[in-house]
C-alpha positions as CSV (number, residue, x, y, z in Angstrom):
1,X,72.1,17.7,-137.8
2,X,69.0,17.2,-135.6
3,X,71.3,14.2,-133.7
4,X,74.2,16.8,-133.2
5,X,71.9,19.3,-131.8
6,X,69.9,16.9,-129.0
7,X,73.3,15.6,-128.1
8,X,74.5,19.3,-127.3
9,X,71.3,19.8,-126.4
10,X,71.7,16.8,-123.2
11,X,75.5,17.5,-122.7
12,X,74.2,20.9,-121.8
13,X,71.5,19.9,-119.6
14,X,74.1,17.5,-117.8
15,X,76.5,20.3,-117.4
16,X,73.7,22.2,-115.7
17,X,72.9,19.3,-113.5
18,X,76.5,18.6,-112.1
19,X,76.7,22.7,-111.3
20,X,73.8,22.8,-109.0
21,X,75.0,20.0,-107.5
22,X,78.2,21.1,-106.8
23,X,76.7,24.3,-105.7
24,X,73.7,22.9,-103.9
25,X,75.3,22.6,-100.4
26,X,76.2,26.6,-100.9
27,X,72.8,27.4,-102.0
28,X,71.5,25.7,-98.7
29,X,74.0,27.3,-96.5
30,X,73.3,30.4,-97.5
31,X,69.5,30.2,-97.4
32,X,70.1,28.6,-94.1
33,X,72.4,31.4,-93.3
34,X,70.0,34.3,-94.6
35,X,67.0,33.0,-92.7
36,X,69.2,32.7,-89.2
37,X,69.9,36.5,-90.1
38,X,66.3,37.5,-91.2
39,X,65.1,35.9,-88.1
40,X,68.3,37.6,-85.8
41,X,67.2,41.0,-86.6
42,X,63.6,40.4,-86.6
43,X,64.3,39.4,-82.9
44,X,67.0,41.4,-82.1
45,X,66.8,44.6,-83.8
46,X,63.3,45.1,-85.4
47,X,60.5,46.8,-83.9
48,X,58.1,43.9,-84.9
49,X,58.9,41.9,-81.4
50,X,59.5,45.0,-79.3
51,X,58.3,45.4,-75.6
52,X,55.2,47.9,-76.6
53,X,53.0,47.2,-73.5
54,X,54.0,46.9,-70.0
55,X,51.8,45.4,-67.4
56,X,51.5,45.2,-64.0
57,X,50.0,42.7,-61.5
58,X,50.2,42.6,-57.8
59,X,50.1,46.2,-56.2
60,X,48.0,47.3,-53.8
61,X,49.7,50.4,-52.7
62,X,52.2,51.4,-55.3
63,X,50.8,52.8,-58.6
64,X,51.6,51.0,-61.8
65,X,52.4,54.0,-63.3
66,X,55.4,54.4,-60.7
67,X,56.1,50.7,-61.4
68,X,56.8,51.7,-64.9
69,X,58.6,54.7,-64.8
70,X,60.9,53.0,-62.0
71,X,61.1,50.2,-64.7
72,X,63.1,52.6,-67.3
73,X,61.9,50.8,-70.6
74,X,62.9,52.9,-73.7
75,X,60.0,52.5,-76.1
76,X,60.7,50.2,-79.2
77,X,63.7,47.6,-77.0
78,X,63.0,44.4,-78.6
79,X,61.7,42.2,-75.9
80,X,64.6,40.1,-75.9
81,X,66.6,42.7,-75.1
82,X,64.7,43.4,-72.4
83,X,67.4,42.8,-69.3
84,X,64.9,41.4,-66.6
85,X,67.7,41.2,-64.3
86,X,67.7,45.1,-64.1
87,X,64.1,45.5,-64.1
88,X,63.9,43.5,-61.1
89,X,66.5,45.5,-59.6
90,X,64.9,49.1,-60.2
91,X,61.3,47.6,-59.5
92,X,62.7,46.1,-56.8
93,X,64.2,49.7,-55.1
94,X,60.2,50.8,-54.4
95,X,60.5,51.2,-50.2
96,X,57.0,49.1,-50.8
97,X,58.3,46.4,-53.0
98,X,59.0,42.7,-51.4
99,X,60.0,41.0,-54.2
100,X,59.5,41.4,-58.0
101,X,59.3,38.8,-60.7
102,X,59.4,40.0,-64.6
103,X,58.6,37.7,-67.8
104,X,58.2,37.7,-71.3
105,X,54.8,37.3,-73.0
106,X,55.7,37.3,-76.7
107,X,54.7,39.3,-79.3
108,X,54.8,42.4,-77.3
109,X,54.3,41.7,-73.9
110,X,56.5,42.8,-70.6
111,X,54.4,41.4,-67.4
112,X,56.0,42.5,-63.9
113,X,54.7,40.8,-61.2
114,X,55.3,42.7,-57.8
115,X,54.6,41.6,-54.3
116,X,54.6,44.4,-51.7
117,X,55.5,44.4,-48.0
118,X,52.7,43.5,-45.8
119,X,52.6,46.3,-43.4
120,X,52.1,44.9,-39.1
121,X,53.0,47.5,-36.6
122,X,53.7,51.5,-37.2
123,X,56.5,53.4,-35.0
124,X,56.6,57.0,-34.3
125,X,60.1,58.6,-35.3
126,X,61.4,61.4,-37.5
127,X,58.5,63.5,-37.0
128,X,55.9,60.9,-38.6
129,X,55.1,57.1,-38.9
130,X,57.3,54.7,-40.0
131,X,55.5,51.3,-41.1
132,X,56.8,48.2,-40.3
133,X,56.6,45.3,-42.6
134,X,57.0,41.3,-41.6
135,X,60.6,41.4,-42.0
136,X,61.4,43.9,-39.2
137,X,62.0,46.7,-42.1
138,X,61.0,50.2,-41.9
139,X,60.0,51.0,-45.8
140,X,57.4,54.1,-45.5
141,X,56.9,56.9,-43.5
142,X,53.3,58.7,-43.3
143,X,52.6,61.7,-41.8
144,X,49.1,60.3,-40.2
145,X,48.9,57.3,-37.9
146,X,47.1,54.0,-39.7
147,X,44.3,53.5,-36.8
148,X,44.4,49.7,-37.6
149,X,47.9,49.3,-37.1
150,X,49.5,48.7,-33.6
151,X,52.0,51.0,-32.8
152,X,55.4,49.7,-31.3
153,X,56.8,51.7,-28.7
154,X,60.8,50.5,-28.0
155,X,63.6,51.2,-25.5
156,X,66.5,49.2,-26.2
157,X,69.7,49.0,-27.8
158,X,69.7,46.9,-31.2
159,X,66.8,48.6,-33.1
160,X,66.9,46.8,-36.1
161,X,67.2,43.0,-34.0
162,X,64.2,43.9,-31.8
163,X,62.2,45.1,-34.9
164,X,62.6,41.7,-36.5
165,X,61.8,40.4,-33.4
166,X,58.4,42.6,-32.8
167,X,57.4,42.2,-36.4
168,X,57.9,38.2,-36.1
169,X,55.4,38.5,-33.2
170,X,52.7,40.7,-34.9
171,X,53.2,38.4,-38.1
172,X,51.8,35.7,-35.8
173,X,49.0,37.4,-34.1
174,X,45.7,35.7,-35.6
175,X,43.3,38.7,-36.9
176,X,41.5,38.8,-33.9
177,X,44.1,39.7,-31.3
178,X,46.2,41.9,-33.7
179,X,42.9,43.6,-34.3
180,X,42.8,44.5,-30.4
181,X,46.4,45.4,-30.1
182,X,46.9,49.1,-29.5
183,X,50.7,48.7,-29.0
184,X,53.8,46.8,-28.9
185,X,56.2,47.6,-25.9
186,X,60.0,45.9,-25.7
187,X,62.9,47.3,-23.6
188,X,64.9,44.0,-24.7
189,X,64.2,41.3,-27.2
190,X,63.1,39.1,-24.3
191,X,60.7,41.5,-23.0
192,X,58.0,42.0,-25.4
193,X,53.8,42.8,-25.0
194,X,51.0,43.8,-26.0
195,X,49.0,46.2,-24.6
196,X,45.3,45.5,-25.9
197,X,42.5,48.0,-26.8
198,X,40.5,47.6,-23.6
199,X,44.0,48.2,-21.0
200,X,44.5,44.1,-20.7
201,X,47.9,43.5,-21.3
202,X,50.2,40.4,-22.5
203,X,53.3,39.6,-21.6
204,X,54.9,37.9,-24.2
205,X,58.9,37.2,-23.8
206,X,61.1,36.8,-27.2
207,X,59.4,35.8,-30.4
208,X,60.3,32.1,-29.6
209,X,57.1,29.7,-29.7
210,X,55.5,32.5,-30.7
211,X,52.6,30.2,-32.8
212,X,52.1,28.1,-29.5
213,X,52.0,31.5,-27.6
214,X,48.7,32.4,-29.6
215,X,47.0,28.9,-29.1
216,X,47.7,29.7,-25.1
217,X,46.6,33.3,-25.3
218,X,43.5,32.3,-27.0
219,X,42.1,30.0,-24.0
220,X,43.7,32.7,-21.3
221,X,41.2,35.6,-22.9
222,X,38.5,33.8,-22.0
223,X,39.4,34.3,-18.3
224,X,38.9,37.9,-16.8
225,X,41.9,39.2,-16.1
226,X,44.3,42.3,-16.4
227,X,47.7,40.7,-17.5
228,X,48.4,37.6,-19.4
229,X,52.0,36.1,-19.1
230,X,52.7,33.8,-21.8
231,X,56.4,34.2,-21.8
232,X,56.6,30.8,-21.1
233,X,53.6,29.1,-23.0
234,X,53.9,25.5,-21.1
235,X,53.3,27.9,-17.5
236,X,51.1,30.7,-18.5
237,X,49.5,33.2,-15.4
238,X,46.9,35.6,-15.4
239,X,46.7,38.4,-13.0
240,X,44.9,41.2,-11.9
241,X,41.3,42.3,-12.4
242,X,40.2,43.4,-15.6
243,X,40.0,47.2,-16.8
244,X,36.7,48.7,-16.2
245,X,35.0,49.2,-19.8
């Protein structure tokens, strides 16, 4: 009797045995399978990786608070769900905003990264003062002049070209000689200058060689004289007396 019951007793356990491992590959699979769900919705779905602080680097002018409304991130979005893409583009529609860069800092983290236009020159139109930015764009008006910026006066045709061409200009004026330009005069895009604080004046041609332009300017300033031609850099002239302070 005791026999017949451990034989049972094994044939059971053997049964057992073959079952789980015919059904082990199932078992696996579906733990496999639950945990891929578990960790879908956790990422996905939950509010236990969702996007609950937003920050901001890189202004100067533009608020972060405008950054993040323009942004448009409805509280609780998982971060993955985030679409940077579109963040980028809204951020990006600021008038002040260059370029924008967005990025995941997991748990919780958005981080938008903005660089703004770098304001050289201001032109007077539309009742107020537009400010020009490196690129030759006109991206905020203000209803008060910026003292430190030189204001571009032109008469030509092709606005937008000869701003581009102006701004490149400005953009390569060294701190010292923007800092003593009053204005920017063009009737063409070969016929730019500077008119400096003190009356001196600079004739400076198209935007070509504008970098070796400076390195010539830079010696002729040192002579006293009321116009500097550095239209062509390899011939430069000085003229005139200079203004009377």
């Amino acid at each position: 009797m005791r026999h017949r019951l451990a034989t049972s007793a094994r044939f059971l356990r053997r049964q057992w045995q073959r079952r789980l491992a015919a059904w082990r590959p199932t078992l696996i699979a579906t733990a496999v399978l639950g945990a891929f769900v578990f960790a879908g919705w956790v990422v996905f779905l939950s509010s236990w990786l969702a996007a609950d602080q937003v920050q901001v680097a890189g202004t100067r002018t533009v608020s972060a608070e405008r950054v993040i409304a323009a942004a448009d991130i409805r509280p609780g979005t998982p971060l993955v769900r985030v679409d940077l893409d579109a963040v980028n583009r809204k951020v990006g529609a600021i008038p002040a905003v260059a370029s924008v860069a967005t990025h995941r800092s997991w748990p919780h983290t958005l981080t938008i990264t903005v660089i703004e236009r770098s304001p050289v020159a201001t032109v007077h139109r539309q009742g107020g003062w537009w400010v020009l930015d490196v690129e030759g764009t006109l991206y905020r008006k203000d209803r008060v002049r910026d003292p430190a910026l030189a204001v571009v006066e032109y008469r030509g045709d092709d606005d937008r070209v000869a701003l581009r061409e102006i701004a490149a200009v400005a953009t390569t004026l060294p701190g010292e000689i923007r800092a003593q330009t009053q204005r920017i005069t063009a009737s063409s895009m070969d016929s730019i200058a500077l008119q400096l604080r003190d009356g001196r004046q600079v004739v400076w041609g198209s935007s070509a060689e504008s970098e070796r332009k400076v390195q010539v300017l830079l010696l002729l300033l040192e002579r006293p004289s009321a116009v500097y031609d550095v239209s062509v850099p390899g011939q430069p002239t000085t003229s005139g007396r200079p203004p009377r302070g």
